[in-house]
Each structure stands twice: as C-alpha cells, then as structure tokens.
C-alpha positions in Angstrom: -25.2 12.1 -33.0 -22.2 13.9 -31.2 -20.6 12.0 -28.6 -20.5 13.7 -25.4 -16.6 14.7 -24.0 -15.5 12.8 -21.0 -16.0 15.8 -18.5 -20.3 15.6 -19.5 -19.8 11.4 -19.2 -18.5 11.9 -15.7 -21.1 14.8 -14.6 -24.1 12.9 -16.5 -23.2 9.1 -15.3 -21.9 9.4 -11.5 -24.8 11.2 -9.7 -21.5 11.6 -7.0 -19.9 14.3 -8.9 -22.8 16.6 -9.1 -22.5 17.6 -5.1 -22.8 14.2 -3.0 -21.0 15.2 0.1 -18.6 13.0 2.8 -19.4 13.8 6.5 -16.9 13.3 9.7 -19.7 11.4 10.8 -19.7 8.3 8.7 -22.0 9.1 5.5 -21.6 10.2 2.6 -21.7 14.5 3.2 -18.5 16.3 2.0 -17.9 18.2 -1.5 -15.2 16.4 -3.3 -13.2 18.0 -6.2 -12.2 17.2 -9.8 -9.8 19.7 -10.7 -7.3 22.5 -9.2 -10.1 25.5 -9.5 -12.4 24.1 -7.3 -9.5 22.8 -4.7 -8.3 26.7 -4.6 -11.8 28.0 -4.3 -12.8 25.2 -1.2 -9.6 26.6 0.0 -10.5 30.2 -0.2 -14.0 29.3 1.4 -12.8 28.4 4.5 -10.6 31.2 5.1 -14.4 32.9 5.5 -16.8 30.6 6.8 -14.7 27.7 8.9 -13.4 28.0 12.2 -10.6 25.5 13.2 -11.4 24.6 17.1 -9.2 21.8 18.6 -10.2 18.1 19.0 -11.3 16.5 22.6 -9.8 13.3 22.5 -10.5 11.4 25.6 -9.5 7.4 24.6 -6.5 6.0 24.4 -4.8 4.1 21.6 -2.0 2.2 23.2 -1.3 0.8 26.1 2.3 1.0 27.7 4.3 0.7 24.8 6.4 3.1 23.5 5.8 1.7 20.0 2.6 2.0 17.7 2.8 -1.5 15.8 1.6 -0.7 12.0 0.6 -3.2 9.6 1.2 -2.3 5.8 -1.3 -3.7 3.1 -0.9 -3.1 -0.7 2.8 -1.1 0.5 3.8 -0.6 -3.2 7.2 1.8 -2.3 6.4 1.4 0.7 5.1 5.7 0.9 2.5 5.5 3.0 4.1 3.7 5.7 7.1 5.8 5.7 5.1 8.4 6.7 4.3 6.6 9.6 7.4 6.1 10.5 8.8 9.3 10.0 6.1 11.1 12.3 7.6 11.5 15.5 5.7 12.1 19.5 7.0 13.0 22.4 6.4 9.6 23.8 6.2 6.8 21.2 6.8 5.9 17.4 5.1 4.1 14.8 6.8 0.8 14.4 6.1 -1.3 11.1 5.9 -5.0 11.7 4.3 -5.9 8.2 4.8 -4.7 5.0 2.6 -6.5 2.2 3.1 -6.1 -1.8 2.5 -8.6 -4.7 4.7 -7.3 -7.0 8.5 -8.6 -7.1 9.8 -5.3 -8.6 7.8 -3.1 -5.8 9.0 -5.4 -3.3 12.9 -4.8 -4.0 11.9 -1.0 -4.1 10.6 -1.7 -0.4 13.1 -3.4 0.9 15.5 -0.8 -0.3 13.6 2.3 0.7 13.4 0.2 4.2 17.5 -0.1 4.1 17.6 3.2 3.7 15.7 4.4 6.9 17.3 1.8 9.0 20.8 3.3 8.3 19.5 6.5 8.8 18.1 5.5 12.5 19.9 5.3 15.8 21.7 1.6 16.2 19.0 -0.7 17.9 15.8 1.4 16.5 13.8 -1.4 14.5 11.2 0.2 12.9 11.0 -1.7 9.7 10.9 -5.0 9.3 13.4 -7.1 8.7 14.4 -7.3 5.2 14.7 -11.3 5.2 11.1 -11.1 6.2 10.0 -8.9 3.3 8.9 -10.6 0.4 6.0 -10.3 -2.3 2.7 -11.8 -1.1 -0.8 -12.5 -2.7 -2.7 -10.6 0.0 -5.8 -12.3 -0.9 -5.3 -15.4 -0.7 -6.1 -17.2 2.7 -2.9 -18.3 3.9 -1.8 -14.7 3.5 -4.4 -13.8 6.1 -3.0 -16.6 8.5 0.5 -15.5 8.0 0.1 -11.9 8.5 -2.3 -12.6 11.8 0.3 -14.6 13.2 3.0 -11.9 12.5 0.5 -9.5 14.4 0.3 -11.7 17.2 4.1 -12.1 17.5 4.4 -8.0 18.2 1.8 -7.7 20.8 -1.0 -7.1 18.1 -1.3 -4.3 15.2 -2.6 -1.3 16.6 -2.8 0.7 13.0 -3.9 -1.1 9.9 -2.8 1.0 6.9 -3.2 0.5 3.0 -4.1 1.6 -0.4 -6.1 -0.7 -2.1 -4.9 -0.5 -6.3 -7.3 1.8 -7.6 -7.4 1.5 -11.6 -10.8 0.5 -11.2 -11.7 4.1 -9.5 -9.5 6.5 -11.5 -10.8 8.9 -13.8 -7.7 9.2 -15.5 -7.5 6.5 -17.3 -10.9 5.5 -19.0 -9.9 2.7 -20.3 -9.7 0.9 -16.7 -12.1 2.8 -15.2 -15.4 0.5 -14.4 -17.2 -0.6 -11.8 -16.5 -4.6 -12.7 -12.7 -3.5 -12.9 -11.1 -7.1 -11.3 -9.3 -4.6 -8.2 -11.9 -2.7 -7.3 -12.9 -6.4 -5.7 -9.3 -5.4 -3.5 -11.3 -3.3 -1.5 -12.7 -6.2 0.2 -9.5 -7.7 1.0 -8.3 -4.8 2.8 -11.7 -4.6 5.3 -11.3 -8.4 5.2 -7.9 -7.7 7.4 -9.8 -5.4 9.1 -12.1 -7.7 10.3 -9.5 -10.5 11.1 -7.1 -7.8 12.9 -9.6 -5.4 14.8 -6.6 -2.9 15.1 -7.8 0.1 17.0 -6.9 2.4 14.1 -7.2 2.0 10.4 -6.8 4.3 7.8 -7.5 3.6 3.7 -6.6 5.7 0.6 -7.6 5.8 -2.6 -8.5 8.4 -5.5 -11.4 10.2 -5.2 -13.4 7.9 -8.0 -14.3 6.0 -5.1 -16.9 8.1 -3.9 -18.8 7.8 -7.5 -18.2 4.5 -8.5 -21.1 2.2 -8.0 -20.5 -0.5 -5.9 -20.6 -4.1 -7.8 -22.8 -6.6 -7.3 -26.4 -7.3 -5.3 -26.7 -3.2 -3.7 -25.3 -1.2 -7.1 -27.2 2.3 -5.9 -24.1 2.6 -3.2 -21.1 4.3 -4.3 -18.0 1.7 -3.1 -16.8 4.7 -0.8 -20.2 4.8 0.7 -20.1 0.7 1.0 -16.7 0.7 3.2 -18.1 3.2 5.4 -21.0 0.9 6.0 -18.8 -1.6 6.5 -16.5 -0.6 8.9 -19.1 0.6 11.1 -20.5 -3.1 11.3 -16.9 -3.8 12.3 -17.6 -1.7 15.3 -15.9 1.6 14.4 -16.1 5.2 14.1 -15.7 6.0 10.7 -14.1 9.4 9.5 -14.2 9.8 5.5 -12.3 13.0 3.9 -11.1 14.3 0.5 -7.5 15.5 1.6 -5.2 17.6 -1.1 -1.8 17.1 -0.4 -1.1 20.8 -1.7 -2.4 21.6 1.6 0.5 19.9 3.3 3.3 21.2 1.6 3.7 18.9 -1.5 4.2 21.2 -4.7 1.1 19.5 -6.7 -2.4 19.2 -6.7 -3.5 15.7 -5.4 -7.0 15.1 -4.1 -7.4 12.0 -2.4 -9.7 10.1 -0.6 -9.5 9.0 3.4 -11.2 7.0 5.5 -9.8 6.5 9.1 -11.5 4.4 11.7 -11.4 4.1 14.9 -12.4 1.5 17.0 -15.1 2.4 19.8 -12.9 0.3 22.6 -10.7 2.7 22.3 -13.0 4.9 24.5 -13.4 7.6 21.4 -17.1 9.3 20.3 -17.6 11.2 17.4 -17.9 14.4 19.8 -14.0 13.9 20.5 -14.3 15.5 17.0 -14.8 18.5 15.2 -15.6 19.3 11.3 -11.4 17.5 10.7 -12.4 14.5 12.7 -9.0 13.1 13.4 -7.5 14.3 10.6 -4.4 17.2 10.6 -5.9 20.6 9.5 -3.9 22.0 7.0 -0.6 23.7 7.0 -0.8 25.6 3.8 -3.0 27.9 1.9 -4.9 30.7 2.4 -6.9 28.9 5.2 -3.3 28.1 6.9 -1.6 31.6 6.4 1.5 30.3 4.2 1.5 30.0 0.6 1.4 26.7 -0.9 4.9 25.3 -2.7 5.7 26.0 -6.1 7.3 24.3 -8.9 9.9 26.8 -9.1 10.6 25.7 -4.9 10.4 22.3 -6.2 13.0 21.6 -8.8 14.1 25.5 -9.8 17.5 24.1 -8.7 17.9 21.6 -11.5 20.6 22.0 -14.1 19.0 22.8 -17.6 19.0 19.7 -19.5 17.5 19.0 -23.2 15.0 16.8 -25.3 16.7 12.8 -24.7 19.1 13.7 -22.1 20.4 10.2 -20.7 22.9 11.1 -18.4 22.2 9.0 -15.0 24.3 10.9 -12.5 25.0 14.6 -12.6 27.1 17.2 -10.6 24.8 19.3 -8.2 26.8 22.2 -7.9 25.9 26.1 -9.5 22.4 25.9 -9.5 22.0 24.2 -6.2 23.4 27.3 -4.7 21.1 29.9 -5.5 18.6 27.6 -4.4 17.0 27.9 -0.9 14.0 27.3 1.1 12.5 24.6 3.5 10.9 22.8 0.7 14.3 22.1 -0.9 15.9 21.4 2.4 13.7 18.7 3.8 13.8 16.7 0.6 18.1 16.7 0.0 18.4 16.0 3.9 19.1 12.3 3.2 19.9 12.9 -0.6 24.2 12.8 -1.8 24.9 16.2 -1.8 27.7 16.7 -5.0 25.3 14.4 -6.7 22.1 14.5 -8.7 20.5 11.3 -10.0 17.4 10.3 -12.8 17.4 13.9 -14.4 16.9 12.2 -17.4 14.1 12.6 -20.1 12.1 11.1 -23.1 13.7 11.6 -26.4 10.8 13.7 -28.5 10.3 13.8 -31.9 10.5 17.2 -33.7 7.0 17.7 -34.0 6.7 17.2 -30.5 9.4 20.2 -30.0 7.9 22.1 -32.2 4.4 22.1 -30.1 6.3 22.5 -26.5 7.0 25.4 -27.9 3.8 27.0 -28.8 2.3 26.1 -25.4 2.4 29.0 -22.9 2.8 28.4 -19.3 -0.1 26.9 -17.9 -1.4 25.9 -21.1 -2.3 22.5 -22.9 -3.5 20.8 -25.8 -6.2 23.3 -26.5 -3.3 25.9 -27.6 -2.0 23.7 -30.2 -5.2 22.0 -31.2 -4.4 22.8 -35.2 -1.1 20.6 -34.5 -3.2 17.6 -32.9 -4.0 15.7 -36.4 -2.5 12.2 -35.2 -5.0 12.4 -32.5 -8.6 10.7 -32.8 -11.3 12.1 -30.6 -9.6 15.2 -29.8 -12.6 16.5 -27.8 -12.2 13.6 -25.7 -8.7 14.4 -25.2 -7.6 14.8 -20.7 -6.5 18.4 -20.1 -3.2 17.6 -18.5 -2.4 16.5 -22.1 0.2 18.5 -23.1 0.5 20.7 -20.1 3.2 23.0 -19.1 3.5 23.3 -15.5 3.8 27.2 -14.0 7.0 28.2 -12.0 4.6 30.3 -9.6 1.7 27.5 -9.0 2.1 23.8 -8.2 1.8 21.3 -10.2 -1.2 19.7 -12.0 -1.3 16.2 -10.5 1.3 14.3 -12.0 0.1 10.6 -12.8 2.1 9.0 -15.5 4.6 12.0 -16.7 5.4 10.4 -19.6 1.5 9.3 -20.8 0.8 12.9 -20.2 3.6 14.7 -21.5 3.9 17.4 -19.2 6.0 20.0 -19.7 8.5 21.8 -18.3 7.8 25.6 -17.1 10.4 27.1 -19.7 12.7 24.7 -21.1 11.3 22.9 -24.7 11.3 19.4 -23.2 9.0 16.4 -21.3 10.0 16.6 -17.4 12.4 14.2 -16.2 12.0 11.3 -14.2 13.4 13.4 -11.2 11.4 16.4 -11.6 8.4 13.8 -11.8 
C-alpha cells in the first residue's frame, strides 16, 4: 500500500484545510492559506471583489495617559513587542512594563535588543523595562502569575496583553512535532490564563496558521484549538477578531501567513459594528490590493558582497555594493545598523555534492529538479517543497523557517544563504 505524501495527510486529516473560514466576528469563517499561490491569488481577489471602507471606532482604550502599558508573554527576541514600541500616534506610545521568556539565551537576546532601543530614544523615554528587571521566567508556573500581576499593578494596570504562545505543536513544517498532544500546545492556556487574571482592554495572540486545524486536546476534540481560544476569550467578556495576516502584505520581503486574534474588551465601549471585513486590523500596504508591489529579495539583500560555500568571516566592509543599492526597503532596515560595517554574512560549509546540486536548481526551483541526485534521501515523496529552494531575485522569499534545515538557496550564487540574508 503507497503511503500518502504529506500535502494529501494534511488535506485528508484536518477537515480545516479544506475551506473552514475565520470571521471578524468571532467564529471560525475566513480562508486560510498553505502556500504562496494561494496568498497571491487571495491577493488578486480583492483587488475585484473587496472594498476597503474605514472603521467607526467609538470606545476608548486609555484613559489620560500618554502611555499604552504592554505586557509581553512568551517575548523570545523580544519582535513582537518592538513593534509595539516602534509604532508611533500623535498623542501616546506603547510602553512595555513586562517582558516574559523562559529561556536564558532568549533572555540576553532581549535584554540586548531592549539596550539598543533605549539608546536610540530621547534621554528620560522608558519604554522598556529595566534591564535589572528582565530575567527568564517559567510563565506557567503560579508565582509567575502573582509576580507579573503585581508588576501590572505597579504601572497603573496593562492595557495591551501581547504574546506568541511556542507553536511546535501547530506547525506543519516540522512533522515530527506536529500533534495535537504536543506538551506546548497546552501554552495556549497559559497565555488566556493571563488574560483572565489581567483583563487588559486589548489583547492580541499569534501563532502559525496550524492553529486553526489542529484539534483541540482533551474532553471537546471536534474544536480546532483556534476555534477553542475564540470561545474562550469571549467568555472572558471580549470581542474577538481572528485573521490570517501575510506579512508580504506589509512590506517584509517573504511569504509568512500567520494567524491573529485580537480582543477587545466590551468596557471599552467597542461593538463589532465599529468594524468592517479588517476588524481592527491594518489593511494592507502592499500588493495588488494596496497599489505598490510587494518587496523583493533582490530589495532585500541585492547589496550584499558575493561571498562563497563556508565563508566565516564575522565582520565585513559595507562599501561598493552598498552603493548601487537604493530603495526604502534597504533604508528603513540600515537606519540603526553601523554603516562601514556588515556583520553574520557568513554561511554553512557544503559538501561537493551539495554544490554540485545548487547548481542544477533554477531560480525558483527545488528538490523536484534534482530528484535523480536525492539517493541519501528516504521517502523522497514525503520530502517539504522549500527543500532545496532557490529563492527568486524578482519575488519574495518562500517563508524562511530554519535556513539551514531547509537549505535554501541563494538566487545566483552556488551557496546556502547566510545567517544575515536569513
């Protein structure tokens, strides 16, 4: 009997997949996507059949202040909340008063990335915490509850509860830790837990879009754990907003569906006919829908120096290339970089047979060109199609999960990307 290939597993065993939709209301009513065609075509679609009108909203989120207190769960980097941070209003800014991670080496990440931003801000702006007061914490364990209460109380109360509960449990890339018993999947519940304990006006949750299929564990299995939260939340008291965002429609240069679900508290005065079809949720800035192009690779990292297969030199000189290079993408993300100075271009050393089948794959291409090459690998059928896969200068890129894993390729050069093109 023939085994069936991963993609017919994941149409044939999550009911989800084959058209279960996510509403701005609070069920489960929107088309999610599995791979770059579909993102372009939903794209494409609503160039013809949506019209953008303009949210009503009539509540308020804040009082006074001209801070937004945010607390952090599951902070990792500490991405998410930088984005907080970095949005900017007329009247008031996001503030971070918590910052939670459990892992040591994540935390020192954080605490740098914070250092960073503080430097970068006017003197007196304290919009991170204080580093002294960053430190790895079990989030769910009890005291850890207590302590980050009490930290909320301290600031006046969090008004925006943010996090992105570890999601091995819901990723389709990796089937080996893909399950609905996965031990994290259980994570979820610790980040509506602080919900519950916090009642912050706002929160907002992210996670890959396996969340909508995945069967939730335990007494009610038929609901998906997406569909779970929503239910959730709404005991909780708030209006729930769920939504497969792709970050290619925001100006990142790569394909990333992922999966949001804002709340908002009904004390804060808002009704889901504050709304339209975006809920509160930006509409995007690029695509066909948006009327600019979305980034490349090429207006991604085109202004790299060429480098080779095992090149281990930490810190390079940005010079040559760096001036025929110029567009907004590019400029935004060396504002705060060193400017002479270009670090972690550095790549995998490759065996020759791995050379040798870079360069049969066109741009674009993957495994699937080379498949006569692929003895050392069992199951090829099986294999993921980012296997192998050499990004396109003109397009952006596939989403990029673990670079190495994968072995993605560079558009023209014979070589693994680096860690800084990753």
């Amino acid at each position: 009997m023939t085994r069936p290939t991963r993609k017919q597993e994941l149409s044939e065993n999550h009911p989800a997949k084959r058209g279960k939709r996510l509403s701005a209301g609070g069920s489960l009513d929107v088309q999610h996507r599995s791979n770059i065609t579909l993102a372009r075509l939903q794209d494409e679609s609503r160039v013809e059949t949506e019209t953008i009108s303009s949210s009503r909203p009539r509540g308020l989120l804040a009082k006074g202040s001209s801070f937004l207190n945010v607390v952090e769960l599951f902070a990792g980097a500490g991405g998410m909340g930088l984005g907080f941070i970095l949005a900017k209003h007329a009247d008031r800014r996001f503030r971070l008063i918590f910052s939670g991670e459990v892992h040591p080496i994540y935390v020192e990440t954080l605490k740098c990335n914070h250092g960073l931003f503080s430097r970068m801000q006017k003197p007196g702006a304290c919009l991170v915490p204080e580093q002294e007061n960053v430190h790895p914490i079990d989030l769910d364990k009890k005291n850890a509850l207590e302590h980050v209460a009490s930290v909320a109380r301290a600031a006046g109360g969090a008004d925006v509860l943010i996090g992105g509960p570890p999601c091995q449990g819901f990723s389709s890339a990796n089937r080996n830790s893909w399950s609905s018993d996965n031990p994290n999947n259980r994570l979820v519940d610790v980040f509506m837990r602080y919900v519950d304990k916090l009642r912050p006006p706002v929160f907002l949750m992210e996670n890959v879009q396996g969340i909508v299929w995945t069967a939730k564990n335990g007494d009610n299995n038929s609901l998906s754990v997406a569909e779970y939260v929503l239910r959730k939340m709404k005991t909780f008291g708030y209006l729930v907003f769920p939504k497969l965002l792709d970050a290619v429609w925001y100006g990142v240069p790569q394909y990333r569906t992922r999966f949001f679900l804002m709340g908002i508290h009904r004390d804060t005065g808002y009704c889901e006919e504050d709304f339209d079809d975006w809920g509160p949720f930006p509409t995007p800035t690029h695509g066909r829908s948006s009327g600019r192009p979305f980034v490349t690779t090429r207006e991604a990292i085109g202004d790299l120096p060429t480098i080779g297969n095992g090149h281990s030199v930490n810190e390079m000189d940005y010079c040559e290339p760096a001036t025929k290079a110029d567009n907004e993408f590019l400029s935004l993300m060396r504002k705060c970089a060193p400017k002479r100075e270009i670090l972690d271009h550095v790549t995998s050393r490759h065996a020759d047979y791995v050379i040798d089948r870079y360069k049969r794959i066109p741009a674009g291409g993957n495994w699937q060109d080379i498949s006569e090459m692929m003895s050392n690998y069992a199951q090829l059928e099986r294999t993921h199609s980012n296997i192998y896969r050499r990004l396109k200068w003109g397009e952006p890129s596939i989403t990029i999960g673990h670079y190495r894993k994968s072995m993605l390729v560079h558009p023209e050069q014979h070589r693994g990307l680096s860690l800084r093109e990753a």
